[in-house]
N, C-alpha and C positions, 0 to 999 in steps of 0.2 A: 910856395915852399921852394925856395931857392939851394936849399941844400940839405944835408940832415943835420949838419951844425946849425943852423938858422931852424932849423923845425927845431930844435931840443933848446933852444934858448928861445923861444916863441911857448914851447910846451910849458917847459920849467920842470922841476924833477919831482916837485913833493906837490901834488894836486890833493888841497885837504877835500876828503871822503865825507859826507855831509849824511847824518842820519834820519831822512826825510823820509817821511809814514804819507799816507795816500794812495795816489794812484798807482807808483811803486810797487806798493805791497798787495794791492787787490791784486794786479796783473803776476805778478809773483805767486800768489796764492794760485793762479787761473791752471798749475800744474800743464800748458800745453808745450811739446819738445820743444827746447829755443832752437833754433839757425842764429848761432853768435858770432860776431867779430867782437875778440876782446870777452865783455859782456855784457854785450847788446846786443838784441836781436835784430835780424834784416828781412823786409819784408819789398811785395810788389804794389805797387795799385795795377792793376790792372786793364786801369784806363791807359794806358802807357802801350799799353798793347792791342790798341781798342780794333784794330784793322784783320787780326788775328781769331781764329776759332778759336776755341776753350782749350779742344786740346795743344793745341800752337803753342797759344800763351805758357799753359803750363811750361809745357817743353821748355820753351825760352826762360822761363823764371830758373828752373833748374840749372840752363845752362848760365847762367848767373852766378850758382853755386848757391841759389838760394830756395828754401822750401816754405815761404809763409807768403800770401798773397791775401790780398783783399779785392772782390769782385767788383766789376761794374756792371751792369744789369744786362750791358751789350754780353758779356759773358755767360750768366745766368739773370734772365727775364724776371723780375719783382712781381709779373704775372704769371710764373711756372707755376707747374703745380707739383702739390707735394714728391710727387712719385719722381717728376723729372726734377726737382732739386734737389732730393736723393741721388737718384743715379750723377747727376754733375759731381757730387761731392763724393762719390764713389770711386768716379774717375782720377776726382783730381789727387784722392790718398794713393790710390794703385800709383801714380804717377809721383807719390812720397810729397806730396805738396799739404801743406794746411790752408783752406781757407776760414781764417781768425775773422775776416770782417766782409762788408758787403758797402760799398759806397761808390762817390758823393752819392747820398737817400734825398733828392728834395720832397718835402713833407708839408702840405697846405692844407689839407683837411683831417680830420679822426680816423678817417676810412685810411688813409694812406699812412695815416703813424703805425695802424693795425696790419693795415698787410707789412708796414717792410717788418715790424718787431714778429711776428706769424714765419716768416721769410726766413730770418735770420735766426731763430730759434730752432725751427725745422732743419735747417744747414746745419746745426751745431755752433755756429759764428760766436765768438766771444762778444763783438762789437756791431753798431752800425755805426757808420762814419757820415753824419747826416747833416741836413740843414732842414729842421723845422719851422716852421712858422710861429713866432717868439708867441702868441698867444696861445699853441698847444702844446706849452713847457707840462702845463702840468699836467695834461694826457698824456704826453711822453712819459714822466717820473713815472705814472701808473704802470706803463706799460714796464717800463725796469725794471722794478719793484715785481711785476708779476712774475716777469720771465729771467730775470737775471741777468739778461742782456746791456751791456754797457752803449750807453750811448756820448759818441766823440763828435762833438759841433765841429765842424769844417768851418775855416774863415778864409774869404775869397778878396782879399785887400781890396783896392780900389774899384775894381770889377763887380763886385756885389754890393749894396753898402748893407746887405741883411749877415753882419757877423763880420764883417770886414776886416775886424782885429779878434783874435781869439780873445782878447782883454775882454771885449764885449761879450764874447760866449760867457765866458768867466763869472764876468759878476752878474749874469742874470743863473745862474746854474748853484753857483757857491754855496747856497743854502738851502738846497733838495738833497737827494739822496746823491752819495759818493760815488755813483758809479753814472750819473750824469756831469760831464767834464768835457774836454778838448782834443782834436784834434786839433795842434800846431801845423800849419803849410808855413816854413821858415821864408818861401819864394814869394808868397803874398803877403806875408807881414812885411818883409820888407820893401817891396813894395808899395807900400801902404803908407813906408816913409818910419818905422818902428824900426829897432834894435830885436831881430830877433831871440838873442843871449837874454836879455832884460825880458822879454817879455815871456819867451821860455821857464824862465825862475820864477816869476811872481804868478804862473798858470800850473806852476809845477804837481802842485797836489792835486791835482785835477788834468793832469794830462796825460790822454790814453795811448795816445798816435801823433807820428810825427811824420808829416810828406816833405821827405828833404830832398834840397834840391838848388843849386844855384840860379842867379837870374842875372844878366846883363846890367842891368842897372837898378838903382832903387827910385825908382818911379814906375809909375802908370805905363811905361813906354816899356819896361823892362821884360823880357822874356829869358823861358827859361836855355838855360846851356849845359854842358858838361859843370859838372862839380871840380871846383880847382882853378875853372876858367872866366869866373865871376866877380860881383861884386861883394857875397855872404863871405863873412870871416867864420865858413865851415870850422876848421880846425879850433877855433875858440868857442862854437856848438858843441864842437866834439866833446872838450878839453869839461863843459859844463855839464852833457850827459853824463858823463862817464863820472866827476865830481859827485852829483846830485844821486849817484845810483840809479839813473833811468831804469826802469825794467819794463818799458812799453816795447813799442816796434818803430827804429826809423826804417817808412815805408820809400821806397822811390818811386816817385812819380816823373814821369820825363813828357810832355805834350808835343814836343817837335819828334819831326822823321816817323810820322805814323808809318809809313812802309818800311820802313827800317831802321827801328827806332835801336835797335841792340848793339848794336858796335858803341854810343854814346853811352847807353844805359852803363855797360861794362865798366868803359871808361870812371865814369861816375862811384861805379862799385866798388873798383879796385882803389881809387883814390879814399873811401872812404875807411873799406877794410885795410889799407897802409896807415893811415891817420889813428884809430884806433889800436892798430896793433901796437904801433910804437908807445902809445899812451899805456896799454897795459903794463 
């Protein structure tokens, strides 16, 4: 973004508002307080601050100016038990934090789709942000279907080939229950050598979660960076949430500077709540 004359002729004035039912509207229905820029929600992964105690992390997500996170298990153990993932989740509202989801869940047997959906229901979690084993799709639905629990397939581009493109999650999911759908990583779709715009719209109704985030390049080789400093044409993401009515959470996720990952994260944060803002 070379200037704000060049952002508003890049944005354009009239973004037609698209009246898309789905994922949208579940997560709308979900009544949980938003943390908005614009209005989108903003949320943490958690892995991002993998080096950090529970309460750290919190702390840090706050200082973010942000209150919705999603766990990783270094945070709270997928083998707590109920009483201690209570009190975690006790802490982290005292500390005005939501945690909405609990992930990456990888999932290879019954027993393990049962504890994280156990897990993540005992928390209150709207979501798991998971990678199942594509033959226990339809023990997952069950478990959905039981608890109410949304389940968002993570895709790990070129690094995993199990979900590699959320496309893949996509059409193995598209015709189960609505509230089995996507988790979009825009930094590993692209990656992966995909359009993440393109492939964000055609997963649209089915996407719960979204780990945004710039990468270096789009290959295998590409890691991630500050947001703004990359190869993702962020601002035409943005320009397409905001379009399509998103009402999920884009989450950040940041892998570099585990000791001190928060001066970048920021960086990343404010550049996205600038991008949006103008869009409203």
């Amino acid at each position: 973004m070379n200037s704000r004359r060049d952002f508003l002729k890049k944005t354009g004035c009239g973004i037609a508002l698209g009246s898309m039912v789905g994922a949208s509207r579940l997560l709308a229905q979900a009544g949980s307080a938003p943390d908005r820029a614009g209005a989108i929600r903003l949320g943490v992964a958690s892995y991002s601050l993998r080096k950090f105690k529970v309460a750290d992390a919190l702390d840090m997500t706050k200082r973010l100016g942000i209150s919705r996170i999603v766990f990783k298990d270094v945070h709270l153990p997928l083998t707590a038990s109920d009483a201690e993932i209570r009190q975690t989740i006790d802490v982290a509202k005292s500390k005005g934090v939501e945690v909405y989801g609990c992930g990456a869940v990888y999932m290879k047997t019954e027993a393990e789709v049962d504890q994280a959906f156990h897990y993540a229901k005992t928390a209150g979690m709207e979501m798991i942000i998971g990678v199942p084993s594509i033959p226990l799709l339809p023990h997952v639905e069950r478990r959905v279907k039981e608890t109410g629990v949304i389940m968002a397939i993570h895709n790990h581009g070129p690094d995993n080939p199990l979900y590699a493109s959320p496309l893949e999650a996509y059409e193995l999911v598209k015709g189960m229950d609505k509230r089995m759908g996507v988790c979009v990583d825009i930094g590993h779709t692209t990656r992966l050598g995909e359009d993440p715009i393109a492939v964000f719209k055609k997963v649209f109704d089915r996407a719960y979660d979204v780990h945004i985030k710039d990468v270096t390049s789009a290959s295998k080789a590409g890691t991630t960076c500050e947001i703004g400093n990359g190869v993702i044409d962020v601002i035409g993401f943005l320009k397409a949430a905001v379009a399509l009515k998103y009402a999920g959470t884009l989450g950040f996720e940041f892998e570099p500077d585990p000791d001190d990952p928060l001066p970048r994260m920021a960086q990343s944060v404010g550049y996205v709540r600038g991008v949006l803002k103008l869009l409203a």
